[in-house]
C-alpha positions in Angstrom: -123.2 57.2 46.9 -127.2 57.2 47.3 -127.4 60.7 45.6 -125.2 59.5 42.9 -127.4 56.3 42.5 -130.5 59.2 42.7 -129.4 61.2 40.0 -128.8 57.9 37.9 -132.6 56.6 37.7 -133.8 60.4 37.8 -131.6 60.4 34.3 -133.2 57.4 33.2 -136.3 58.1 34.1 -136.3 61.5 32.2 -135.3 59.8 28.8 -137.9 57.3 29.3 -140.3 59.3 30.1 -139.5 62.5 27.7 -137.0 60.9 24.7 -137.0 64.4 22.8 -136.6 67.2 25.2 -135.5 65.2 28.1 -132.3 63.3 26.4 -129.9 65.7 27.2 -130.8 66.7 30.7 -131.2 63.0 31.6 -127.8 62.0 29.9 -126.1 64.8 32.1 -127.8 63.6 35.5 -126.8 59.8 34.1 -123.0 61.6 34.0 -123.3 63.5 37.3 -124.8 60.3 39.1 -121.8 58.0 38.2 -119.5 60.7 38.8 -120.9 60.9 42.4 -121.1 57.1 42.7 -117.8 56.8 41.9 -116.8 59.8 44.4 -118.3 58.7 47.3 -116.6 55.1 47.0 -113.2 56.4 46.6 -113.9 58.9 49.9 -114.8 55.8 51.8 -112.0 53.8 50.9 -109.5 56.7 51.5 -111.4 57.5 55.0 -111.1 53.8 55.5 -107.6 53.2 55.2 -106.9 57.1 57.2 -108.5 55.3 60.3 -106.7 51.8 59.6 -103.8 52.4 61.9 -105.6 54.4 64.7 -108.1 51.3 66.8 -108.0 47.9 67.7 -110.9 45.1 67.7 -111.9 44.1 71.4 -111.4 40.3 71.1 -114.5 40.0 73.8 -117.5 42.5 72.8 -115.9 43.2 68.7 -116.3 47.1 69.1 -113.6 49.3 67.8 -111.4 51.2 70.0 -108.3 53.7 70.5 -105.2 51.4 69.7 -103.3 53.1 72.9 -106.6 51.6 75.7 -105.6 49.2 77.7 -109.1 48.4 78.7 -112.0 48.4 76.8 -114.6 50.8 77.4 -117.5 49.3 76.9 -116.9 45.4 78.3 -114.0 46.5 80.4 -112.0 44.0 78.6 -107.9 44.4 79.6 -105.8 44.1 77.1 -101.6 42.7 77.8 
């Protein structure tokens, strides 16, 4: 999403800086950046809800861990 949000204010900057010869090229890095903003939000929502299912929250420390441990690694928290 930060190279998306890149290419966006390069684009702008380029038709602000250049209207005449730099339109085009900055319309298509405007394009490109949104298309990679956009991108990059639906991958982390899709990678999000692929690791839903597979940890737990320890209620003690808050870290995320396998859903099968029975104890947490890090604050040796058990779980019933």
């Amino acid at each position: 999403m930060v190279v998306g949000f890149v290419l966006f204010i390069l684009g702008i900057l380029l038709i602000v800086s250049n209207p005449i010869l730099g339109f085009i090229p900055g319309l298509l890095l405007i394009v490109i950046g949104i298309v990679a903003m956009v991108l990059g939000g639906l991958a982390r929502g899709a990678f999000a809800v692929l690791r839903m299912g597979t940890t737990k929250t320890c209620p003690e420390c808050k870290s995320s861990i396998p859903i099968s441990a029975t104890v947490c690694r890090y604050c040796n928290h058990r779980f019933q």
